[in-house]
C-alpha positions as CSV (number, residue, x, y, z in Angstrom):
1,X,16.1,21.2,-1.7
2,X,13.1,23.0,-3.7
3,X,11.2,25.2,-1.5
4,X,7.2,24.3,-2.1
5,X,4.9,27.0,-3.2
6,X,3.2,29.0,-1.0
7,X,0.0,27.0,-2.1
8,X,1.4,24.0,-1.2
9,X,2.4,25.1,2.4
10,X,-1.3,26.2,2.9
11,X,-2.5,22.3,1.5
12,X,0.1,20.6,3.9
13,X,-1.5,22.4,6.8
14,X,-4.5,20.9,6.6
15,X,-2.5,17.2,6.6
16,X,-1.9,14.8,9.8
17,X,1.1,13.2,8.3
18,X,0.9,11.2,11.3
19,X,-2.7,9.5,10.6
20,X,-4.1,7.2,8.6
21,X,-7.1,8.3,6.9
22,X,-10.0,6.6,5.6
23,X,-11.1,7.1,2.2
24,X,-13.8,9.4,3.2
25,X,-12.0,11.6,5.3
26,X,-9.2,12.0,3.2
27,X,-11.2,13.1,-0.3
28,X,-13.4,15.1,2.7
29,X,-9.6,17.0,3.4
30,X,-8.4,17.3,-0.3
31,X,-11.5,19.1,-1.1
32,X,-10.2,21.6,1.3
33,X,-6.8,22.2,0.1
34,X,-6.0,24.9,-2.2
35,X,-5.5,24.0,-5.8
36,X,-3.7,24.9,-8.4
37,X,-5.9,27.1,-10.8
38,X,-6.4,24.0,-13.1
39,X,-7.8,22.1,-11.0
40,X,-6.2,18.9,-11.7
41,X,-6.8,15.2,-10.7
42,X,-7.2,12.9,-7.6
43,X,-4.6,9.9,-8.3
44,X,-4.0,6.7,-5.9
45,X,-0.4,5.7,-5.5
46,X,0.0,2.0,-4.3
47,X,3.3,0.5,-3.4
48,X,3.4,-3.4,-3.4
49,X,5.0,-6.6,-1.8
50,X,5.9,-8.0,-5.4
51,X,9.4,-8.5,-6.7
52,X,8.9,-6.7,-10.4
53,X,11.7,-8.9,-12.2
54,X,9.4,-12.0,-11.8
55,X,6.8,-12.4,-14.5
56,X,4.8,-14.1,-12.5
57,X,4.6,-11.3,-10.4
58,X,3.6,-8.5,-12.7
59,X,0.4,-6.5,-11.6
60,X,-1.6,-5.6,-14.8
61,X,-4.7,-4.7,-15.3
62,X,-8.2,-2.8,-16.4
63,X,-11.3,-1.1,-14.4
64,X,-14.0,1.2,-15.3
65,X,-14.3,4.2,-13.3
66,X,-18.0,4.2,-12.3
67,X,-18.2,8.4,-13.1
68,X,-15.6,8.4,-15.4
69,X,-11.8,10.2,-15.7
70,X,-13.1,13.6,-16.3
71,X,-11.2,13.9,-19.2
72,X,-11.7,13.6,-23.0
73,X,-10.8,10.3,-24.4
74,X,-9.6,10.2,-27.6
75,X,-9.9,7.0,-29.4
76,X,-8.4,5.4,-32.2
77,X,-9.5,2.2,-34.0
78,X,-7.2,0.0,-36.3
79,X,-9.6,-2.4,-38.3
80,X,-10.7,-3.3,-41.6
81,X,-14.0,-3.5,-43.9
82,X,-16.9,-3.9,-41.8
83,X,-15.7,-3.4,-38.2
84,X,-14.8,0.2,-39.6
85,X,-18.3,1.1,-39.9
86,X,-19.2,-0.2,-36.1
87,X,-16.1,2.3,-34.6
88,X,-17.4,4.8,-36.5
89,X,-20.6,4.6,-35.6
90,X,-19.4,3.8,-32.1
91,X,-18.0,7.0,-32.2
92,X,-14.0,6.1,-32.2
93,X,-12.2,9.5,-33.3
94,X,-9.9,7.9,-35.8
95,X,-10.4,4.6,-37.6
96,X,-8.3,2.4,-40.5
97,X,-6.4,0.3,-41.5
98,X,-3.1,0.6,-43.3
99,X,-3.8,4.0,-43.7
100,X,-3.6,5.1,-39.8
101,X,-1.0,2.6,-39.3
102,X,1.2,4.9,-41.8
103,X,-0.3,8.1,-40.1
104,X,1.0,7.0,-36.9
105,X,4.2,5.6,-38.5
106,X,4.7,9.5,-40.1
107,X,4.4,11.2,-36.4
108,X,0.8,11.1,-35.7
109,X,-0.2,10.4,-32.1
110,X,-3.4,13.1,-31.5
111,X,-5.1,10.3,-29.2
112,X,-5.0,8.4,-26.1
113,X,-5.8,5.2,-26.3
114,X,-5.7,2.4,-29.6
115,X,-7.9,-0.4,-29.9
116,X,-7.6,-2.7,-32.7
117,X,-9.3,-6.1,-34.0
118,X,-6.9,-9.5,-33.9
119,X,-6.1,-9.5,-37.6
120,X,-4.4,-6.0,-37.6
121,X,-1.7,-7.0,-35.2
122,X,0.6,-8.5,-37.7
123,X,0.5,-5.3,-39.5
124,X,0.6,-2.9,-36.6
125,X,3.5,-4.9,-34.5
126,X,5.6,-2.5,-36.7
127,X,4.3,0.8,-34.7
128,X,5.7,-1.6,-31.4
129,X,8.0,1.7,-31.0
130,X,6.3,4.5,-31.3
131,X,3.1,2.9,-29.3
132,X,4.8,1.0,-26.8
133,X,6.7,3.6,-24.5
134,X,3.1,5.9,-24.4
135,X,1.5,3.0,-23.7
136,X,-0.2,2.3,-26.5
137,X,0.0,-0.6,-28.2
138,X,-3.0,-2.4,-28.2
139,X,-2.9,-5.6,-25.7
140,X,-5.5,-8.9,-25.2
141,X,-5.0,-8.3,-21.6
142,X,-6.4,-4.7,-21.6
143,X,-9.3,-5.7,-23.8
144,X,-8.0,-3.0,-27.0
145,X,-7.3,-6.2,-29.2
146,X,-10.9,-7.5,-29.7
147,X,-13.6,-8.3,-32.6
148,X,-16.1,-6.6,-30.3
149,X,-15.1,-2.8,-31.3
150,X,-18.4,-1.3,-30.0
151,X,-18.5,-2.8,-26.6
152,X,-14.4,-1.7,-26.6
153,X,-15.0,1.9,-27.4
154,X,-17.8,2.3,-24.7
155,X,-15.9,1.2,-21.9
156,X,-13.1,3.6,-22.6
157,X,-15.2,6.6,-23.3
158,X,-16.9,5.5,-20.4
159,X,-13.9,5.8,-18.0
160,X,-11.8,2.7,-18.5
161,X,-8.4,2.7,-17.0
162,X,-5.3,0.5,-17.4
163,X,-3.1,-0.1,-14.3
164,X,0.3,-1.3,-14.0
165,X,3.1,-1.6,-11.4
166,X,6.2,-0.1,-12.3
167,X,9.9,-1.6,-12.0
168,X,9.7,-0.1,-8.1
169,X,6.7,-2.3,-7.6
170,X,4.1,1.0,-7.5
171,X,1.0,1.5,-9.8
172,X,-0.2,5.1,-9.9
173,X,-3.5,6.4,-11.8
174,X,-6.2,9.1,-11.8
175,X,-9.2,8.3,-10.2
176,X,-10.8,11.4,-11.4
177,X,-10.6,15.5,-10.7
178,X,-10.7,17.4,-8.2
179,X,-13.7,19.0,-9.1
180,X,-15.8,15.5,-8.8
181,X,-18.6,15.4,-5.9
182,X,-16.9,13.7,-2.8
183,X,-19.1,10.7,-3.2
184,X,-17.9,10.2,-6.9
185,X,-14.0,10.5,-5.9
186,X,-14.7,8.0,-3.1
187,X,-16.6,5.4,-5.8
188,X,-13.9,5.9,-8.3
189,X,-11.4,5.1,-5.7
190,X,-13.2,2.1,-4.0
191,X,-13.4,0.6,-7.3
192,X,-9.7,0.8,-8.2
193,X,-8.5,-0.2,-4.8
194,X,-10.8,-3.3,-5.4
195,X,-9.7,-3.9,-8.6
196,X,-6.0,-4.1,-8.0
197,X,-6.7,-6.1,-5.0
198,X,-8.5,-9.2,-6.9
199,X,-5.3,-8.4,-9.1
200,X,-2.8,-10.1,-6.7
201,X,-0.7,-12.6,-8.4
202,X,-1.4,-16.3,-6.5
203,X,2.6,-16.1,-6.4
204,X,2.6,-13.0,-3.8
205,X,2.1,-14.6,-0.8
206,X,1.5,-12.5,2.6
207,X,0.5,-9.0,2.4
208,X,0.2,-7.9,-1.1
209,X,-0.2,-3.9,-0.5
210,X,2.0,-2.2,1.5
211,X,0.7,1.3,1.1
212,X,-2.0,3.2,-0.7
213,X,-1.7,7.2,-0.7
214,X,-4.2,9.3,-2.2
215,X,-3.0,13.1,-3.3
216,X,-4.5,15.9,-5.8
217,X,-2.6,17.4,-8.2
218,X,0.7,19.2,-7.2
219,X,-0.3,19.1,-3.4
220,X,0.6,16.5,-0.2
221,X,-0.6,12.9,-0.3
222,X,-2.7,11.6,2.4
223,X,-1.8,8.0,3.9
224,X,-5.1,5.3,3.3
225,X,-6.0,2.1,5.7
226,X,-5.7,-0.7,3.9
């Protein structure tokens, strides 16, 4: 067994592992904790009532952190003729056509998320790949496969987020850093909590979260009401 750091031990102290916290007070304890000297992030960790090897159970989705990730997104932009000039003036980091598609094809991968209009599916269904296991591909469902670039590009630089539950039916994701105000952390949350919630498959009968946990980076999680 790993001994934890001597950080960590100090963090753990200042955790009932016993209680269930409200959102308030548990963002009120993690401000107290000590940190790792970056910083790092406040993530949510959900475990579900869903059986992940039905389809019809899969939890997938987007939100829009009201304040944002805290982190730089870089964004790149697949499209042709005229929608090139509305990413670029949208301010996407990287945009083309069959040009970036061969970038990314020779090794290229300097951004985080890919948006990209209908037409240049065909043609990028051949990076399925390389973009697939970073979670990258550009998907309908998480609004990156659109005519509407601009509108796209805002809500990612803006703090969109994609969610999705895993094979052990959990879904974990930043909802920010630990540097944030306390009130931001605690909007950031609410709004992911709610979002996953009107996410429930009408398949899941019953109870649909089992357990939400909210931790910072490299330190003790905290266990939320539901």
């Amino acid at each position: 067994m790993n001994k934890r750091s001597k950080r960590y031990q100090i963090s753990e102290k200042t955790v009932d592992h016993a209680k269930v916290y409200t959102l308030a007070e548990a963002v009120a304890v993690i401000k107290k904790m000590a940190l790792p000297k970056f910083g790092g992030s406040v993530d949510l960790h959900f475990h579900l009532n869903i059986d992940s090897k039905k389809s019809d159970q899969m939890v997938r989705g987007t939100v829009v952190l009201p304040h944002g990730t805290g982190k730089t997104v870089r964004v790149a932009v697949f499209c042709r003729g005229e929608q090139e000039r509305a990413a670029r003036e949208s301010h996407a980091d990287f945009v083309g056509g069959q040009e970036l598609i061969d970038k990314v094809a020779g090794g290229f991968l300097d951004f985080d998320c890919a948006i990209a209009t209908p037409d240049m599916m065909k043609d990028l269904s051949k990076l399925g790949k390389i973009l697939g296991p970073r979670g990258l591909m550009p998907s309908p469902k998480t609004g990156t496969v659109t005519t509407d670039i601009a509108k796209a590009i805002e809500d990612v630089k803006k703090g969109k987020v994609e969610f999705r539950v895993d094979k052990q039916g959990g879904v974990h994701l930043s909802v920010g850093k630990v540097v944030f105000d306390e009130d931001k952390i605690i909007e950031n949350a609410s709004r992911v909590i709610d979002a996953l919630n009107e996410a429930k498959p009408a398949s899941v009968k019953g109870k649909f979260v089992n357990n939400i946990s909210i931790s910072a980076s490299m330190n003790p999680g905290l266990r939320l009401a539901l």
